[in-house]
Phi, psi and omega in degrees: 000126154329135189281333153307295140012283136019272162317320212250348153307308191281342191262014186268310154281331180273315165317322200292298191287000146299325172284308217260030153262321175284332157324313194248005151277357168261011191285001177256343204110206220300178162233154187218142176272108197251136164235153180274170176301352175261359164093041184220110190274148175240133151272138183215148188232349199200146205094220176291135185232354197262130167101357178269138125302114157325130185241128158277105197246129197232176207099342214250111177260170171218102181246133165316137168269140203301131185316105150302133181297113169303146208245130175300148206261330165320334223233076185300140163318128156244181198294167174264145184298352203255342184308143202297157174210138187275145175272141167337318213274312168278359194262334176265349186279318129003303180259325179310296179349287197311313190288332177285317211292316206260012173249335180256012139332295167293317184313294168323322179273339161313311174276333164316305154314342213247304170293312164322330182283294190301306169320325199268328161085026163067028168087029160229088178247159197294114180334151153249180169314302144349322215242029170287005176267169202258337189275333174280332187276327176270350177284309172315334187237344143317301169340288172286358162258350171293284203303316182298325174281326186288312202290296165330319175297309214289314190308295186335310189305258184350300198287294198306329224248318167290285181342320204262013190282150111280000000 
């Protein structure tokens, strides 16, 4: 390849990547060039500002993002007038539903823990046929202590989630 060539490659990637840096440093508003004592320039779109010149960058539109109403903390959200609203009486058969669902929920991961635990053998579980290699039997009982673990975060949930029943 040639050198010209070269060049005109390499000043083609530096140029591609200067726009599309000045793309997302104007994605906040203005932009500014600052130089330092050494003569070493910066572009900033956000911070210290003092001693910069605003840069006209052009082609380059900005448009701002739109003002959210803040919302008061005092004042909780309510329902809208038309929201469907439940009668008592199906609202508790709804949560006994729920409290049976998330008890036999519980049940299951319980005993899923109670086999996993037996299995994993307090972290010596019984080789299989499979495993002669010695790195497939520890990869196998890392696993099973993930799983072991996983199953205890579920229990928590579950327990938490009943408590919160009334």
């Amino acid at each position: 390849m040639n050198q010209f060539l070269r060049r005109a490659i390499f000043a083609a990637v530096a140029l591609s990547s200067l726009a599309s840096s000045a793309s997302f440093a104007v994605a906040d508003g203005d932009v500014f060039l600052c130089v330092d004592e050494n003569g070493k320039k910066e572009y900033k779109n956000t911070g210290e500002t003092k001693g910069c010149k605003r840069v006209e960058l052009p082609g380059i539109t900005v448009i701002p993002a739109p003002v959210l109403p803040k919302k008061s903390a005092s004042k909780p959200a309510s329902a809208p007038a038309d929201f469907p609203k439940v009668d008592e009486g199906t609202q508790k058969a709804r949560d006994s539903d729920r409290r049976q669902i998330l008890q036999d929920e519980l049940k299951t991961e319980e005993q899923k823990l109670a086999n996993l635990k037996k299995d994993y053998n307090n972290g010596e579980p019984e080789r299989r046929g499979d495993e002669k290699n010695y790195a497939k039997y520890q990869e196998r009982t890392i696993m099973m202590k993930d799983d072991i673990s996983r199953t205890e975060k579920n229990i928590e949930a579950l327990k938490r989630e009943l408590s919160n029943l009334k």
